[in-house]
C-alpha positions as CSV (number, residue, x, y, z in Angstrom):
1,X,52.3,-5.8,5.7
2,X,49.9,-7.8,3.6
3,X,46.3,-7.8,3.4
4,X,44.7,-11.4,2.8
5,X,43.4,-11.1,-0.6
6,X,42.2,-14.2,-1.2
7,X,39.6,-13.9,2.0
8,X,38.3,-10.8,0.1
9,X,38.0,-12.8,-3.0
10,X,35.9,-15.5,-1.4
11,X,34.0,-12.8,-0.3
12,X,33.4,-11.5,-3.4
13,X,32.3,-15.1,-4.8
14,X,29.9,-15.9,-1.7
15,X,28.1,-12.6,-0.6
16,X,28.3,-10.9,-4.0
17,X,30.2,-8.1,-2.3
18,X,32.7,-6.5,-5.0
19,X,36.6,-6.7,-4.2
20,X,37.3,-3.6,-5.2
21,X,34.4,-1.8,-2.8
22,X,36.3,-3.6,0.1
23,X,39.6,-2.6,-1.0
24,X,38.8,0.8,-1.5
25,X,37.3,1.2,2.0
26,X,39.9,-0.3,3.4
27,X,42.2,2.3,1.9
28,X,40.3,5.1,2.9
29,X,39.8,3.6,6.8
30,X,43.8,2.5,6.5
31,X,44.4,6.2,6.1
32,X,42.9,7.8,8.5
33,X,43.9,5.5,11.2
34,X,47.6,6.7,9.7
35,X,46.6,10.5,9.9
36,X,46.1,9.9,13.8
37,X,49.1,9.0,14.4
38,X,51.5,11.5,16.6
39,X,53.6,14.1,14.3
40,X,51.6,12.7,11.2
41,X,51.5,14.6,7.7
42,X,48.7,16.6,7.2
43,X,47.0,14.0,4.3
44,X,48.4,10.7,3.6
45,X,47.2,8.1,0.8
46,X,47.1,4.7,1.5
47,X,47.4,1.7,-1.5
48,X,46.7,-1.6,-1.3
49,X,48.2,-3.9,-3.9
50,X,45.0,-5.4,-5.5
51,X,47.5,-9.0,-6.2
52,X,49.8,-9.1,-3.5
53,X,47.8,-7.1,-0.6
54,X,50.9,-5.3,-0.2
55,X,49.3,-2.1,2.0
56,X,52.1,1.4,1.5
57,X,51.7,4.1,2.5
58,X,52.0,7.6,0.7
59,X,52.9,11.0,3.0
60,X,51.9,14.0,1.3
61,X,52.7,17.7,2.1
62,X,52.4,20.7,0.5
63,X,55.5,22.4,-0.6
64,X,54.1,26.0,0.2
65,X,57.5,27.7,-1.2
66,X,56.9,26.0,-4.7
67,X,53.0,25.1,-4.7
68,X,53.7,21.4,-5.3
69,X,52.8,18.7,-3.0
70,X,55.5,16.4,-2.4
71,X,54.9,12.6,-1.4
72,X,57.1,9.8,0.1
73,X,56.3,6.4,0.9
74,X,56.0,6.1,4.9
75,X,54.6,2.7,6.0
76,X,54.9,2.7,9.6
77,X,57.0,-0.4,10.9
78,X,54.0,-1.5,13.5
79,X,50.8,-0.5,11.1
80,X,50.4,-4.6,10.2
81,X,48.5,-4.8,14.0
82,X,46.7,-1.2,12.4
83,X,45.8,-2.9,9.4
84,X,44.5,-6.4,10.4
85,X,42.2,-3.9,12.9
86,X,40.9,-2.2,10.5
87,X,40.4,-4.6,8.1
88,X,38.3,-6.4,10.2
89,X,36.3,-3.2,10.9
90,X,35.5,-2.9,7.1
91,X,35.2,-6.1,6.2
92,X,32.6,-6.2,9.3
93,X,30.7,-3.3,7.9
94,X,30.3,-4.1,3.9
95,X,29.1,-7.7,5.0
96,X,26.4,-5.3,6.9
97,X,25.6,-3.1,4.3
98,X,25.6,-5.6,1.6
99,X,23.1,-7.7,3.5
100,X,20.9,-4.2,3.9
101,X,21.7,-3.9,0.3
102,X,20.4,-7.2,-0.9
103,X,17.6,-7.8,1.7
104,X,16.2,-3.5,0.3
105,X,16.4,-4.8,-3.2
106,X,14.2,-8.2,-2.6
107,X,11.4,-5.9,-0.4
108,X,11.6,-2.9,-3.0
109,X,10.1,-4.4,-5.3
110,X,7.5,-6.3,-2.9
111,X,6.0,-2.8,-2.6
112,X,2.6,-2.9,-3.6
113,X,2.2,-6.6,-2.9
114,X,0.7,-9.5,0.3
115,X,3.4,-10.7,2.7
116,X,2.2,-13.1,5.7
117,X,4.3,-12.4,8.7
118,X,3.9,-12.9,12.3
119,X,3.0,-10.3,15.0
120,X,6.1,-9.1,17.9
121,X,6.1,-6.5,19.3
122,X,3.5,-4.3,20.1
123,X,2.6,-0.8,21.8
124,X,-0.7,1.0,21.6
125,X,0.5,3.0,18.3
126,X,2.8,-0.2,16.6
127,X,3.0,-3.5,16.2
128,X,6.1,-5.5,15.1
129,X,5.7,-7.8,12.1
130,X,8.2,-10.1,11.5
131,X,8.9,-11.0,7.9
132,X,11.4,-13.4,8.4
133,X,14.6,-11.6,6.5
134,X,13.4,-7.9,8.3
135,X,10.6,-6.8,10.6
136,X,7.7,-4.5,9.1
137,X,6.4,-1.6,11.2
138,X,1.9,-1.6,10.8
139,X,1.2,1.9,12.5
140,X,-1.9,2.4,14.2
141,X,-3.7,4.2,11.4
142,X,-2.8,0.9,9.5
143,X,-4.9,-1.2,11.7
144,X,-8.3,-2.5,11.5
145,X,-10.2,-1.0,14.4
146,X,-12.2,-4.5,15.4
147,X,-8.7,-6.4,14.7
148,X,-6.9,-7.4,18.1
149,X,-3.5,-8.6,17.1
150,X,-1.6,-11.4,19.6
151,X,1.9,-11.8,19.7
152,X,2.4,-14.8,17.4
153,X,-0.7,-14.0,15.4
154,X,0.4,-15.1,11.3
155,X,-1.7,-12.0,9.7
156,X,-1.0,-11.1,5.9
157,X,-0.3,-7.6,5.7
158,X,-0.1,-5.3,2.4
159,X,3.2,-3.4,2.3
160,X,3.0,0.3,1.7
161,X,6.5,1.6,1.8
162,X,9.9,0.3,1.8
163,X,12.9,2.7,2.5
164,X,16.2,3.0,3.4
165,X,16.7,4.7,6.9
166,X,19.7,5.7,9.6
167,X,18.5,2.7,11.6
168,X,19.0,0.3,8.0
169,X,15.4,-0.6,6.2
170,X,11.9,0.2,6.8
171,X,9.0,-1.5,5.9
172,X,5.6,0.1,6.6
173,X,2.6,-2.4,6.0
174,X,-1.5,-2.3,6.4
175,X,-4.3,-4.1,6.8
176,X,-6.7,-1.2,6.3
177,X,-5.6,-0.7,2.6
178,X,-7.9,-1.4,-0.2
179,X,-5.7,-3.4,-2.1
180,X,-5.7,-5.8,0.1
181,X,-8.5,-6.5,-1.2
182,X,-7.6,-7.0,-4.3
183,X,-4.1,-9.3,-3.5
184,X,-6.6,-11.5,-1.4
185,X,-8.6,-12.2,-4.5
186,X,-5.7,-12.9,-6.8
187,X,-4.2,-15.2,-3.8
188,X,-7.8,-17.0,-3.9
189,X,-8.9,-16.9,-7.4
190,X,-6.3,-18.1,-10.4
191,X,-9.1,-16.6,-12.4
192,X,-7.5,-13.1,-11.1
193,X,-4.2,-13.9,-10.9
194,X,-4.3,-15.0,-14.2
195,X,-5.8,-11.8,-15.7
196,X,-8.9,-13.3,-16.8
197,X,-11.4,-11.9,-14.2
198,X,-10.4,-7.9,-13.4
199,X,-11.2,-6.4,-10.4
200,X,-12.2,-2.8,-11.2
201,X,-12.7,-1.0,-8.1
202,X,-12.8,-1.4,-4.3
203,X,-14.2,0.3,-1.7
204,X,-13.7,-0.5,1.6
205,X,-14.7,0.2,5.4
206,X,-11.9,-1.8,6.9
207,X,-13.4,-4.1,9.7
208,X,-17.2,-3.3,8.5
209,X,-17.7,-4.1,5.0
210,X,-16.1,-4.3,1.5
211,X,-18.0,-4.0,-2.1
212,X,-15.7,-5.4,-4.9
213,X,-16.6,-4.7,-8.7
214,X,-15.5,-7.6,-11.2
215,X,-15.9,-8.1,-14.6
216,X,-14.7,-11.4,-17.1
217,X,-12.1,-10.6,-19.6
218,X,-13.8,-14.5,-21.2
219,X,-17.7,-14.3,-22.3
220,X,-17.2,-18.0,-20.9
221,X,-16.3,-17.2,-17.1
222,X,-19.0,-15.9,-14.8
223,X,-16.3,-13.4,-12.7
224,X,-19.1,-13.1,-9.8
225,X,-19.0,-17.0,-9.5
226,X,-15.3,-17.3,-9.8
227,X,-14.5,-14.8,-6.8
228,X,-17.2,-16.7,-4.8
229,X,-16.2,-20.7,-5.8
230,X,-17.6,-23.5,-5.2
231,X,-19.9,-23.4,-2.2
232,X,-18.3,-20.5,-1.7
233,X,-14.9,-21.3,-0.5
234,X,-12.7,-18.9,-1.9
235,X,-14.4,-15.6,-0.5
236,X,-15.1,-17.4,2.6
237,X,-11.1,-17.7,2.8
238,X,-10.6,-14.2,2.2
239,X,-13.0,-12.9,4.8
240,X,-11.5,-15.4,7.4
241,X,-8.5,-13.4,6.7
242,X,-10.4,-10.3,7.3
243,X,-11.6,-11.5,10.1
244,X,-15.2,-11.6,9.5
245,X,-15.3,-8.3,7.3
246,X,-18.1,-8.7,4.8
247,X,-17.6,-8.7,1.2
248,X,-20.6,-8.1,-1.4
249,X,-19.2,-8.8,-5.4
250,X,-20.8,-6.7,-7.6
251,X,-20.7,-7.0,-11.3
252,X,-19.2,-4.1,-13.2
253,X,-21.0,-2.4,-16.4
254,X,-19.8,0.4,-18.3
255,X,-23.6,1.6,-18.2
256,X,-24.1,3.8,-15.6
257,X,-27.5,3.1,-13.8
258,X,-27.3,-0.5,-14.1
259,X,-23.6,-0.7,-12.6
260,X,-25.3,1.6,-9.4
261,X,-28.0,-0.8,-9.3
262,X,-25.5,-3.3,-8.9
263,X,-23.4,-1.6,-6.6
264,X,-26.2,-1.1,-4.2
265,X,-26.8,-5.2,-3.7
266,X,-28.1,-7.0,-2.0
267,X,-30.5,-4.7,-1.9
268,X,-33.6,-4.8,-5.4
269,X,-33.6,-2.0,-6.8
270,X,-36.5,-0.9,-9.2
271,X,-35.0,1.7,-11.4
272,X,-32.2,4.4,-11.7
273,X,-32.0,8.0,-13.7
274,X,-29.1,9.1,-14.4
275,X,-28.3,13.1,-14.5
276,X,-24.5,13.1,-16.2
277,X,-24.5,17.1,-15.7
278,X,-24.8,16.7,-11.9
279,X,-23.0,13.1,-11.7
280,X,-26.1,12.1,-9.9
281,X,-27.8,8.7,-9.8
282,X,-31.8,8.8,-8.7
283,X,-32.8,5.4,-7.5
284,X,-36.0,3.9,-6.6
285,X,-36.7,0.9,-4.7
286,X,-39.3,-0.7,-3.7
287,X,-40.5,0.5,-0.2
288,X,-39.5,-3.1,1.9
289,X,-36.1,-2.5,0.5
290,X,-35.5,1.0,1.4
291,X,-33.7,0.2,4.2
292,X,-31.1,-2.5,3.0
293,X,-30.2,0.0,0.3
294,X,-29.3,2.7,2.3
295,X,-28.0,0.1,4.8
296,X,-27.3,0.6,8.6
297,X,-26.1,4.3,9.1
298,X,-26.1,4.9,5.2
299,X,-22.6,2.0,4.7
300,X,-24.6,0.1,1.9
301,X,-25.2,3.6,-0.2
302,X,-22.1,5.3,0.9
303,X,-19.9,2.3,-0.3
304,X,-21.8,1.9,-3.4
305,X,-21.2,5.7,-4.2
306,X,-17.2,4.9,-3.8
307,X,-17.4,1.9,-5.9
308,X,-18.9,3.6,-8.9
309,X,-17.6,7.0,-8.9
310,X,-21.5,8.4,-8.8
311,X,-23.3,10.5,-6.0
312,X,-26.5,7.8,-5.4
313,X,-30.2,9.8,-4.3
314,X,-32.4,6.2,-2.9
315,X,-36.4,6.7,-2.8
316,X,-38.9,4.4,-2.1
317,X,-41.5,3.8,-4.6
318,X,-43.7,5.6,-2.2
319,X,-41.5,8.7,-1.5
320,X,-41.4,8.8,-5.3
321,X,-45.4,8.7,-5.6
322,X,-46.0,11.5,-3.0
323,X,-43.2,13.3,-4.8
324,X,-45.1,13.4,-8.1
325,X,-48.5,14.7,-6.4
326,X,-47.0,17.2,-5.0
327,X,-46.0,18.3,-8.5
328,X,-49.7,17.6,-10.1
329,X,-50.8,21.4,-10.7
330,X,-55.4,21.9,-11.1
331,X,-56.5,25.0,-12.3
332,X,-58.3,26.8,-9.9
333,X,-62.2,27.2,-10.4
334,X,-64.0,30.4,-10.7
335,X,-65.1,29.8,-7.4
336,X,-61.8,30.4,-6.3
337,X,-60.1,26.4,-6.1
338,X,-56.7,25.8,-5.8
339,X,-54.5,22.9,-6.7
340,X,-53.6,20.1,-4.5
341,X,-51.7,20.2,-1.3
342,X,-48.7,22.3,-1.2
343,X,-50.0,25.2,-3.3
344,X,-49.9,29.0,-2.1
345,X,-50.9,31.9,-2.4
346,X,-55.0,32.7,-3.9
347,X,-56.6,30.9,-6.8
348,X,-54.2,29.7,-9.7
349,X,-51.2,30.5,-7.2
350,X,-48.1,28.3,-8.6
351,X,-47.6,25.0,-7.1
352,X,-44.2,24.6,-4.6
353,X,-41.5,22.0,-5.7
354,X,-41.2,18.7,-4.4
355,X,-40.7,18.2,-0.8
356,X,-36.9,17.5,0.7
């Protein structure tokens, strides 16, 4: 009985799967296909010539009286039929698990990275992505809100996780992430992808709005200008792919209040005091621009606070005026004055803080 040993060495050549994995499978399943056999021995080795493909078996039995286990060869007449079963079986399964193997090791290390795929399957809590070699799972919590995805949509997804799992791989992607921000932007801009413009930071409201900080690695590259491009192709084709989500580049500064003054475009913004104990950015604008800096339920400020790390206090220029009267103290006269408005108390009581 003869296993084809050149098949398994073609095998080895074309789908990389080692001969000597295959062979040693084969002995284990070979063996206990022999241990179910009627009246068998209690454990039985199986060994497959690695030249020939000559299959024997070995019977083994422990020799109670003497503590030894004795073995004799004992290759059943009709285990050729047996074998070529089996070997099929095996064979059958490595191809599978070398193909799992191969197709983990080419999406672990896409993790981290943009994959275009094209939308299946879909229930209110998944959608099906296929990726061509294996389908990617994007979870509801993965989804953009305002996104509604059609079966045959091409969407570029960011992939999360990759991992091994009962039912073979598992590749969890998003289009919520951050970061998909950023692998937009190097797809878009060889500036990026080249490492001479940096995107520092993101922060994102998927579906809503995005604020990007860049800065240029070369005094000769404007990085604002690169991300946009000419007539402003290149983040036009990233918020296609978002679908419409708008995206405000900001430039980056290692000072503080001018980097929040950026971060809260496109609104003007007239000045910014920074208190380092409290991590606290006062800004003023002027009174028209109130508004656009805070933006529509507080997204322009909130994002801005993300993007720079600082917790951002907005005023008007006339907020900021009524603030400091209410802080102007005048002695009281004899005839019993007091100060300005917001005083208490008789003459010369103290003056209250400045109203919230």
């Amino acid at each position: 009985m003869n296993i084809p040993i050149e098949e398994l060495r073609f095998l080895e050549r074309e789908k990389g799967i080692s001969l000597e994995t295959v062979i040693t499978a084969l002995e284990s399943a070979l063996a206990a296909a022999y241990k179910r056999r009627p009246n068998a021995p209690d454990d039985a080795r199986v060994v497959v010539d690695r030249d020939s493909g000559e299959v024997t078996v070995y019977a083994q039995e422990l020799d109670e009286n003497e503590q030894v286990v004795r073995e004799w060869e004992d290759t059943p007449s009709d285990f050729g039929r047996i074998a070529a079963v089996t070997a099929k079986q095996v064979i059958v399964q490595r191809l599978r698990e070398a193909e799992r193997d191969v197709t983990f090791g080419e999406y672990e290390g896409r993790k981290g990275d943009i994959v275009t795929g094209i939308v299946q399957q879909r229930d209110p809590r998944h959608i099906t992505v296929d990726l061509g070699k294996v389908e990617a799972d994007l979870p509801h919590a993965e989804q953009v809100p305002s996104e509604h995805y059609q079966h045959n949509d091409r969407i570029k997804v960011y992939v999360t996780e990759v991992s091994r799992s009962p039912r073979g791989l598992r590749v969890v992607v998003s289009r919520t992430h951050p970061d998909l921000i950023r692998r937009l932007f190097e797809l878009e801009v060889p500036e990026i992808a080249e490492g001479i413009v940096e995107i520092t930071n993101v922060a994102r409201e998927p579906g809503h709005r995005t604020k990007i900080a860049v800065r240029s690695n070369d005094p000769g590259v404007d990085p604002k200008g690169a991300c946009v491009g000419p007539r402003g192709m290149r983040v036009r084709s990233v918020v296609n792919e978002l679908r419409g989500e708008k995206i405000d580049i900001v430039l980056y500064s290692d000072d503080p209040g001018q980097f929040v003054a950026e971060a809260l475009s496109p609104a003007k913004v007239k000045s910014v005091h920074i208190e380092e104990a409290e991590r606290t950015a006062h800004v003023i604008v002027p009174d028209y621009q109130l508004s656009l800096a805070i933006g529509k339920e507080g997204q322009n400020a909130r994002l801005a606070a993300r993007l720079t790390g600082w917790r951002i206090d907005i005023k008007s220029e006339s907020q900021m005026a009524e603030r400091r009267s209410d802080r102007v103290y005048e002695p009281a006269s004899p005839a019993g004055r007091t100060g300005r408005a917001g005083t208490q108390g008789g003459p010369g009581g103290p003056v209250t803080g400045p109203r919230r």
